[in-house]
C-alpha positions as CSV (number, residue, x, y, z in Angstrom):
1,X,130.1,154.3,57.7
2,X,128.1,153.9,61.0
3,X,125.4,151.1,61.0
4,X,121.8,151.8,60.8
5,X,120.5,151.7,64.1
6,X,116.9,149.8,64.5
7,X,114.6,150.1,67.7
8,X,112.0,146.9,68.0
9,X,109.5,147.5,69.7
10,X,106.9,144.3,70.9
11,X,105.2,143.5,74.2
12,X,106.3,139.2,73.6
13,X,109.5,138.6,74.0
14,X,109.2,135.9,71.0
15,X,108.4,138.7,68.8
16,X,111.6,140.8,69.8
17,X,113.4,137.4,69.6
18,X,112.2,136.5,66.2
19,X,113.2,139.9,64.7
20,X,116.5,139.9,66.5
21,X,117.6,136.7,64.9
22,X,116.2,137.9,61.3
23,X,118.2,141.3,61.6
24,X,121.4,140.2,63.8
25,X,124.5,139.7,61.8
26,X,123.4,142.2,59.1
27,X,125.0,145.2,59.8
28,X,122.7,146.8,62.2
29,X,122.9,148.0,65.6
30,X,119.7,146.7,68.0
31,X,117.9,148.5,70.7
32,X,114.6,146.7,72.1
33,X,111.5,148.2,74.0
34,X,108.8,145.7,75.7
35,X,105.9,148.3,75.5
36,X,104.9,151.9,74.1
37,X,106.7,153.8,77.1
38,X,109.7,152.1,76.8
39,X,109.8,152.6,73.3
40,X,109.1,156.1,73.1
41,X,112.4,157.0,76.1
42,X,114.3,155.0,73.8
43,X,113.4,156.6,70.6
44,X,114.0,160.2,72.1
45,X,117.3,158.5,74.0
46,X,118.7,157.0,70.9
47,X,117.0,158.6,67.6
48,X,117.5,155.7,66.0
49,X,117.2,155.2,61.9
50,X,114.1,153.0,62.1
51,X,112.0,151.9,64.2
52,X,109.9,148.6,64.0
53,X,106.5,148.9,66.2
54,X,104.0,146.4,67.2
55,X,100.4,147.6,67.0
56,X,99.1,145.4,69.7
57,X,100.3,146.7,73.3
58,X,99.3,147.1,76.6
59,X,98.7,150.5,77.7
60,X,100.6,152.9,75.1
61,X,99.9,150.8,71.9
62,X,101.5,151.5,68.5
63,X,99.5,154.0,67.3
64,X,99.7,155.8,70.6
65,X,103.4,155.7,70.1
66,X,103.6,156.9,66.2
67,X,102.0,160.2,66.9
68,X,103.3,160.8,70.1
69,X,106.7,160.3,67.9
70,X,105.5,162.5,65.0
71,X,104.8,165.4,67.4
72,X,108.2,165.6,68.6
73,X,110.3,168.0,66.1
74,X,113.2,165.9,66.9
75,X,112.5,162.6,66.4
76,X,109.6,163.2,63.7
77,X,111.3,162.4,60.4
78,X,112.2,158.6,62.1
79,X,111.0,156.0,60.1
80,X,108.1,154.0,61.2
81,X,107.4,149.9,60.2
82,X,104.2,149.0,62.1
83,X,104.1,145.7,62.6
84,X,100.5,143.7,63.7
85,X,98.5,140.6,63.8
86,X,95.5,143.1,61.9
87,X,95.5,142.5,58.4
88,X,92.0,144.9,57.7
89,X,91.3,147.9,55.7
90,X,90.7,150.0,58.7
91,X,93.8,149.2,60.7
92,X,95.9,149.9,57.9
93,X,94.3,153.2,57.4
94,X,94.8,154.0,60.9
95,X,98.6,153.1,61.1
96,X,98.9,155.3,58.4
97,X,96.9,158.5,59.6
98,X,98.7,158.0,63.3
99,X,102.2,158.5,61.0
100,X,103.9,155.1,60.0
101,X,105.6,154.6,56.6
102,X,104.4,151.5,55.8
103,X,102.4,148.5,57.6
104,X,103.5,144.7,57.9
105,X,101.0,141.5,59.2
106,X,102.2,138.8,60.7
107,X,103.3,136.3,59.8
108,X,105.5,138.2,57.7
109,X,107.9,137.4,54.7
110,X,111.2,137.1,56.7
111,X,112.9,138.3,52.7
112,X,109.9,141.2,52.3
113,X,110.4,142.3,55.8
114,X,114.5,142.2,54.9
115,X,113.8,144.1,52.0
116,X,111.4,146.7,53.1
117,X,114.2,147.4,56.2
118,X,117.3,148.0,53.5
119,X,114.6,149.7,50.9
120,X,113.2,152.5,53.7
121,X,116.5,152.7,55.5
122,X,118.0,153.9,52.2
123,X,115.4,156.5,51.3
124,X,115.9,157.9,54.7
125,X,119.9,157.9,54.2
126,X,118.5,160.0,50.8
127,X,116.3,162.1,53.1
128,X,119.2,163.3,55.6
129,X,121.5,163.9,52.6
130,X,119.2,165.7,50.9
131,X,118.4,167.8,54.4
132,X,122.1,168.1,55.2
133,X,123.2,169.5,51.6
134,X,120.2,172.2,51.8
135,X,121.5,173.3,55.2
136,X,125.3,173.2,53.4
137,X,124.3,175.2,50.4
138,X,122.6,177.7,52.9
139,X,125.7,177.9,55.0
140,X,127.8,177.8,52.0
141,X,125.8,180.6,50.7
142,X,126.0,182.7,53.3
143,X,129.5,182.7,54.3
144,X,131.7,185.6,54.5
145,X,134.5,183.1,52.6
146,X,134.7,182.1,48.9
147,X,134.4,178.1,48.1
148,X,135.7,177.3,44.7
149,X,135.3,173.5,43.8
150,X,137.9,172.4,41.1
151,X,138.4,169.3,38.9
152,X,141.5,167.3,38.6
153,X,142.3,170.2,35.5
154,X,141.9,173.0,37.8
155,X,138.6,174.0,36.5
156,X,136.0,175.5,38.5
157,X,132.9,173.0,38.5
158,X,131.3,175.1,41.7
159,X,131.1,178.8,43.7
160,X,129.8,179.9,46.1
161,X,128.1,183.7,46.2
162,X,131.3,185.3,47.6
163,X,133.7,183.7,45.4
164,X,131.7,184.6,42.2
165,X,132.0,188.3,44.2
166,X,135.8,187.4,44.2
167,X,136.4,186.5,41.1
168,X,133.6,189.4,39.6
169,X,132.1,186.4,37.9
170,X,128.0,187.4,37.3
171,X,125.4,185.2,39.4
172,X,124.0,183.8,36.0
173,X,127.3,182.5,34.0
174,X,126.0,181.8,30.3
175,X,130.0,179.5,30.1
176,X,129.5,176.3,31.8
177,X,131.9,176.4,35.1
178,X,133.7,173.2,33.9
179,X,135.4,175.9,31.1
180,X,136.7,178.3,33.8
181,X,140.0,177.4,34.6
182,X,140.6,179.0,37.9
183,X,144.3,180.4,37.2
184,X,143.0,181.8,34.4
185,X,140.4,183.7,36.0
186,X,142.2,185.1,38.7
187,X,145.1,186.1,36.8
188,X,142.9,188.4,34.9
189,X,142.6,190.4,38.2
190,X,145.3,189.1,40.8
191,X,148.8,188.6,41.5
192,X,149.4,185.2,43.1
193,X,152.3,185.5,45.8
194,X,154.8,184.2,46.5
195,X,155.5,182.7,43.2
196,X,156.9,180.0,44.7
197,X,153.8,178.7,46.4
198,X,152.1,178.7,42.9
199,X,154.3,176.7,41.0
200,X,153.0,173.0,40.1
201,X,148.9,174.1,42.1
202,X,146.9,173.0,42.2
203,X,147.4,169.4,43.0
204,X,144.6,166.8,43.7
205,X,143.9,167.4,47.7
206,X,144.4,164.1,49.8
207,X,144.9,166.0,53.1
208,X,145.5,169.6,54.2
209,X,147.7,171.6,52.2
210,X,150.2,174.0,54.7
211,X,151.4,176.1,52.0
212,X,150.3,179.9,52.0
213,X,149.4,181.1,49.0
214,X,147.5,185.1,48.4
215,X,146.0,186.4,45.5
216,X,146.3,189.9,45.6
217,X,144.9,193.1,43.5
218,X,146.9,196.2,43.7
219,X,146.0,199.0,44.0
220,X,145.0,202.4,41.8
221,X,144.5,205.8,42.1
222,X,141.1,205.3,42.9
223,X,140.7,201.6,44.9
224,X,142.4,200.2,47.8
225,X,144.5,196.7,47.4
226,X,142.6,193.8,48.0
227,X,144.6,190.6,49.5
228,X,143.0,187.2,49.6
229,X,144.5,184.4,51.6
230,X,143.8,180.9,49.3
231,X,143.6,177.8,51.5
232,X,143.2,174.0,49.7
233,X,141.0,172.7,52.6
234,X,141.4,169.2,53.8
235,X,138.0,166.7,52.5
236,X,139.4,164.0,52.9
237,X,136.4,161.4,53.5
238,X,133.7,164.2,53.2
239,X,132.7,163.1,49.5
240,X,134.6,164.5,47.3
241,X,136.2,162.5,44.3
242,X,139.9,162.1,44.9
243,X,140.7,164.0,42.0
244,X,138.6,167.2,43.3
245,X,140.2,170.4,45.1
246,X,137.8,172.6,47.6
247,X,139.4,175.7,47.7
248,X,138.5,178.8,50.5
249,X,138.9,182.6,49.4
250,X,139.3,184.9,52.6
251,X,139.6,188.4,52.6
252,X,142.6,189.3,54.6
253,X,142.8,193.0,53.0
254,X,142.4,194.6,57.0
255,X,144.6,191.7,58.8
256,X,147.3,192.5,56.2
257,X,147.0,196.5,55.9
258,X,146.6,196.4,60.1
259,X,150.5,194.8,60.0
260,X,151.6,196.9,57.3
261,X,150.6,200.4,59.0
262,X,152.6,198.8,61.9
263,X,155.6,197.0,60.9
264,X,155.9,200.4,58.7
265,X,155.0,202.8,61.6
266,X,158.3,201.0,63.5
267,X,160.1,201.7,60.7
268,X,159.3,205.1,60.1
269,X,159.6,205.9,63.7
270,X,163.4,204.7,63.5
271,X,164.0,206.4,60.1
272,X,162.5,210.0,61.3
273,X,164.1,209.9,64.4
274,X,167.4,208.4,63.4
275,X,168.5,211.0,60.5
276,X,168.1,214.3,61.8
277,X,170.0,212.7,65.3
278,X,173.3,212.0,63.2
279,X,173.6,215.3,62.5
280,X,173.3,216.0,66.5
281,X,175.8,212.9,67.0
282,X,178.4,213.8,64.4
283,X,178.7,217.5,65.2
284,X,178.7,216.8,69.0
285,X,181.6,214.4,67.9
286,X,183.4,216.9,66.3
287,X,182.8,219.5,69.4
288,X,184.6,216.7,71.3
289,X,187.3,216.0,69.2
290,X,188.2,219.8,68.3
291,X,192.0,220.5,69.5
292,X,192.3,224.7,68.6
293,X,190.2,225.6,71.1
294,X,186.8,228.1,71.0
295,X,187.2,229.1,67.4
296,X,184.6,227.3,65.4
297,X,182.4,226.1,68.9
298,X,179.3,228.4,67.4
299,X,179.3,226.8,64.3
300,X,178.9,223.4,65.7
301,X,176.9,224.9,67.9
302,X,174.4,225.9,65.0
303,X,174.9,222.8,63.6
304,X,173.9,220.6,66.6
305,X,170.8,222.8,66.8
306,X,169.8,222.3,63.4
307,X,169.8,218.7,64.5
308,X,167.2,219.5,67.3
309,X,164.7,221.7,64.9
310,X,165.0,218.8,62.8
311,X,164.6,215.9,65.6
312,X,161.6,217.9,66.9
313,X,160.3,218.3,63.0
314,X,160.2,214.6,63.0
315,X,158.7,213.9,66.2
316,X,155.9,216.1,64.9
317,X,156.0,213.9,62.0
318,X,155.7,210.9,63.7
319,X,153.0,211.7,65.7
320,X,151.2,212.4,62.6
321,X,152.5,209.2,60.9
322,X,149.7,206.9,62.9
323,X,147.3,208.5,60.1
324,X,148.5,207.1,57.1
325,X,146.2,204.5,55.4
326,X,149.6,203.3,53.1
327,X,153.1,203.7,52.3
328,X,151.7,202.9,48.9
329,X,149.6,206.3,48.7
330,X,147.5,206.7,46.2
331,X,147.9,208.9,43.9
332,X,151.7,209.5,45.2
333,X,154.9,208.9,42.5
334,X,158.3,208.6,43.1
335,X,160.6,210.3,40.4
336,X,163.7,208.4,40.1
337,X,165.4,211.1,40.3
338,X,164.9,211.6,43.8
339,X,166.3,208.0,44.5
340,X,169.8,209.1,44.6
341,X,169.0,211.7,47.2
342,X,167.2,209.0,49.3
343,X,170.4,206.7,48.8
344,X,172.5,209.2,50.1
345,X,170.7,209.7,53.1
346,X,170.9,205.9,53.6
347,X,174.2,205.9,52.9
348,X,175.2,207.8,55.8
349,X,172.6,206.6,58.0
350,X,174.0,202.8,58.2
351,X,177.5,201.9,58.5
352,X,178.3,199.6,55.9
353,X,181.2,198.8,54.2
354,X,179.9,200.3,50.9
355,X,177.0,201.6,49.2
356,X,177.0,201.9,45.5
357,X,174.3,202.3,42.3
358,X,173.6,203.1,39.0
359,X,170.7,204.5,37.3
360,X,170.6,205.5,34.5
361,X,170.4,208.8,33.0
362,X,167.2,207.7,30.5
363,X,165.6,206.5,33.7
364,X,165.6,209.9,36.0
365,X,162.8,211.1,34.8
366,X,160.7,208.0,35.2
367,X,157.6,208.0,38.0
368,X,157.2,204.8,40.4
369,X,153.6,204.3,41.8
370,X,155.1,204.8,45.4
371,X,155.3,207.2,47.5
372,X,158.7,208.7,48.8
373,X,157.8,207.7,51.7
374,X,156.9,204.0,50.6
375,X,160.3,203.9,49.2
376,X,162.5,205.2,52.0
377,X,160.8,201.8,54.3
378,X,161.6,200.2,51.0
379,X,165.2,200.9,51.0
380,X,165.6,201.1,54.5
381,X,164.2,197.5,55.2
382,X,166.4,196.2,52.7
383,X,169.5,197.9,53.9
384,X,169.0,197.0,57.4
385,X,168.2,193.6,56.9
386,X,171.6,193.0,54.6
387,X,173.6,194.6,57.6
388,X,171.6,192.6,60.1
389,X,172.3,189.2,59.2
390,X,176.0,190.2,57.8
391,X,178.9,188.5,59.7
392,X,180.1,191.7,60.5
393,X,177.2,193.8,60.1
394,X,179.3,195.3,57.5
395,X,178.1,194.6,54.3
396,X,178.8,195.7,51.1
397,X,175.6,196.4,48.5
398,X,175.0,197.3,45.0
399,X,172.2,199.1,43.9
400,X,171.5,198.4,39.8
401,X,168.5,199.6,38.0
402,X,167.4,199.1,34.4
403,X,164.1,198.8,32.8
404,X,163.6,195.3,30.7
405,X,159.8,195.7,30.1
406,X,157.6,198.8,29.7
407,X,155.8,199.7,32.9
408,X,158.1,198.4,35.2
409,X,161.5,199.5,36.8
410,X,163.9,196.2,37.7
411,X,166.2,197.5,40.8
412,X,168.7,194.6,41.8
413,X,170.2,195.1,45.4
414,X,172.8,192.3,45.8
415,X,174.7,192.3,49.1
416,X,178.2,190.1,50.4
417,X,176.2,188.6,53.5
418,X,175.3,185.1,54.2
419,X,173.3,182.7,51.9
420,X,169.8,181.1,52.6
421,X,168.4,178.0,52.9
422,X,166.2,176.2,49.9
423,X,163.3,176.6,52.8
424,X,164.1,180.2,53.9
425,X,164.0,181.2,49.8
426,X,160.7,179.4,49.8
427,X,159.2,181.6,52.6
428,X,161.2,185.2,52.4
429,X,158.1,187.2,51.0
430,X,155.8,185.4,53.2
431,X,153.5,188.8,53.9
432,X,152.4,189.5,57.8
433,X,148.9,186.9,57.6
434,X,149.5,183.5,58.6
435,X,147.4,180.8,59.2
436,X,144.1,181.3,61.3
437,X,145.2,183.1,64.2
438,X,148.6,183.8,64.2
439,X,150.5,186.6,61.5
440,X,153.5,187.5,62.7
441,X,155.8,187.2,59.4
442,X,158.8,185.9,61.2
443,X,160.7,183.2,59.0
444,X,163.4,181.2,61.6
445,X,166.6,182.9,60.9
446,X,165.3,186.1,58.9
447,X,163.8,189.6,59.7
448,X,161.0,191.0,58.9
449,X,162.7,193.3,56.0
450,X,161.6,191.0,53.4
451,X,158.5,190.1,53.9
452,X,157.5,194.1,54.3
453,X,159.6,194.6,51.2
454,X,157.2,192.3,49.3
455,X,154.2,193.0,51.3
456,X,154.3,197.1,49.8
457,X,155.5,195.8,46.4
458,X,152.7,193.4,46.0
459,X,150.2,196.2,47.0
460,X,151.4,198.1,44.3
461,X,151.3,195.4,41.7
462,X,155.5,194.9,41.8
463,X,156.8,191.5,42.6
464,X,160.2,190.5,44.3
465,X,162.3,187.6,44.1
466,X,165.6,186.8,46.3
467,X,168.2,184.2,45.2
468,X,171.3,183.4,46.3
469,X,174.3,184.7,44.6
470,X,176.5,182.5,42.6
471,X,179.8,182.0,43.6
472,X,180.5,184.4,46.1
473,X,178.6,184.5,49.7
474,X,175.3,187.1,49.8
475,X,172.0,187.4,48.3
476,X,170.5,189.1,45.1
477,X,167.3,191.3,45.9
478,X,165.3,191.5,42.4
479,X,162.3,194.2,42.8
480,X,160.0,194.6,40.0
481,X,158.0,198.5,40.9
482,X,155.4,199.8,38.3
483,X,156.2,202.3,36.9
484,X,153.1,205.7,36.6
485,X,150.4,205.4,34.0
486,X,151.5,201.8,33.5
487,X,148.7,199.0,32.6
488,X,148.2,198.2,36.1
């Protein structure tokens, strides 16, 4: 903590002298004025805690001083000690209209005057407290962010406005705080992602925590996902008991839909333009490679220009593609019967080594809450980040799907590519917002296939989890996707 500083103020330079040796050595810092001028510079200059003022002074004298000093806004709420020789009614009454706090004759009480110093000097310390946690709740108030204050339990013992907005809690809570425990509040409303990042939180905070952790609410027919980014925020020696946890909601809902629309713009951009162009590849390659002559040239010919309607079908379509709020449209299913069309397409589209799945015939008439569209990104940034970061860029991958628990579809993708890193498991899913200023999603060594996969999932109230598979080289893909009418 920073010492008090006191300003003495006397014309002798035994009075300054007398003071100095009762106040040096105890923690203080010293500033000295010789008359009312001097005194009042140094008071502006300084702003010191306290200031001890002789009465009796040559030109500007004490009471000269005190309301010159408690007309200026900022040095008014100083502390005045008035200090004099006076010891009558009347000069009391006037060091007390002109502003001082309390009034001293000499000779003093060297123990009273001691005591007076530490008593007003820790009223004041109350005072600016006081002053600065009014201005805090007023900031704290007002501020586009969620506080959540939380014991060593993980119960809530404070909230800000916003967070109680967050959290839908009412302004008035009839349950004391201390028997909300924050995971169980949010869970009530919000996925927390990645899983990971939850596991063991929270902890008591000695410093700032790096991990990123969102709480996100998916989205329905009728509202729009909501992603919050949760930060633990570093206190350390702001006042806080170690055992306490200051926690900031932020609304990330625009930063995160803004890099969805265009990780998933890129990707539909290569999808649309990529399909109907095999078509104009492979029957161009065929032209090429024909060896009897003119006899089927129209039919390839039609072919290769029912490659160009298409390629011009989906330019139109990508043009139009900047429009789209979501890939998770609301309101827009997915029949899983329609999933082994999309399969097929993808299984031409990349050149891998093998492409199989299973769904099951009970399953084909189940609906996803995602749109076609949603899933073609889904399975295309799955697919191409298998064959990307394959040895050979030639993987083979196995599509399974089942349905373990009502209301959600389990799809397992597992692949014969390379395995990950303990940290890169950690931080697959990490979604496009990152930190304050910087979102780019990029995970060293990884694409950003994963982290869209989870992204759209998570917006839809699915989850996804990636493991290594056991005893052979690759990865295992586990989606979770809700199925329609489900109780999300």
């Amino acid at each position: 903590m920073i010492n008090p500083t006191i300003l003495v103020v006397d014309d002798e330079t035994v009075g300054r002298k007398a003071l100095e040796s009762l106040l040096i050595g105890r923690g203080y810092t010293l500033l000295f004025a010789a008359n009312g001028e001097e005194a009042y510079t140094q008071a502006i200059t300084h702003k010191p805690d306290l200031i001890l003022l002789d009465v009796m002074m040559p030109g500007m004298d004490g009471y000269t001083v005190c309301r010159s000093l408690r007309d200026n806004p900022d040095v008014a709420e100083i502390p005045i000690i008035m200090i004099t020789a006076l010891d009558d009614h009347k000069s009391r009454l006037q060091g007390i209209e002109a502003g001082a706090d309390d009034f001293i004759t000499k000779p003093f009480n060297r123990a009273e005057l001691r005591a007076r110093i530490r008593t007003i000097l820790r009223l004041n310390r109350y005072r600016r407290l006081y002053q600065q946690n009014i201005q805090f709740n007023w900031v704290i108030e007002h501020a586009e962010d969620g506080y959540v204050r939380l014991n060593a339990q993980g119960d809530i013992v404070f909230l800000n406005t916003r967070a109680k907005l967050f959290l839908e809690l009412p302004d008035e809570e009839e349950t004391p705080l201390a028997q909300l425990n924050f995971l169980d509040t949010i869970r009530q409303q919000y996925q927390c992602v990645p899983q990971m990042a939850w596991h063991g939180w929270p902890q008591p905070n000695g410093g700032q925590d790096l991990e990123q952790r969102y709480l996100v609410r998916p989205e329905t027919a009728i509202m729009p996902a909501v992603w919050l980014a949760v930060t633990v925020l570093d206190w350390t020696g702001h006042g806080l008991t170690s055992t306490d946890s200051l926690i900031r909601l932020r609304d990330v809902t625009s930063v995160v839909t803004n890099q969805m629309d265009m990780r998933n713009f890129h990707s539909a951009v290569s999808h649309k333009l990529r399909t109907p162009l095999i078509y104009v590849v492979s029957s161009l390659e065929l032209l090429v490679d024909e060896k009897d002559g003119n006899t089927e040239d129209s039919g390839l010919a039609a072919i290769a220009l029912e490659g160009a309607y298409h390629l011009q079908t989906a330019v139109n379509d990508v043009l139009t593609y900047a429009q789209v709020a979501s890939l998770a449209r609301r309101g827009e299913t997915l029949c899983l019967a329609q999933l082994g069309g999309l399969l097929e397409e993808m299984k031409m589209l990349f050149k891998l080594k093998g492409l199989v799945w299973h769904i099951p015939e009970p399953l084909h008439s189940i609906e996803l809450v995602l749109s076609q569209q949603g899933m073609e990104v889904l399975l295309w940034e799955l697919l191409e980040n298998s064959q990307k970061f394959h040895p050979t860029h030639t993987p083979t991958v196995e599509i399974e799907l089942s349905r373990p628990r009502p209301g959600f579809i389990h799809l397992a993708f597992r692949d014969d590519g390379l395995h990950l890193t303990p940290e890169q498991l950690r931080y697959v899913g990490t979604p496009y917002f990152q930190g304050e200023k910087h979102f780019t999603g990029q995970v060293p060594g990884m694409g950003l296939g994963l982290a869209t996969a989870a992204a759209l999932l998570w917006q839809v109230g699915g989850d996804i989890r990636v493991t290594n598979r056991t005893n052979r080289s690759g990865l295992v893909i586990e989606l979770n996707v809700p199925e329609k009418f489900s109780s999300l």
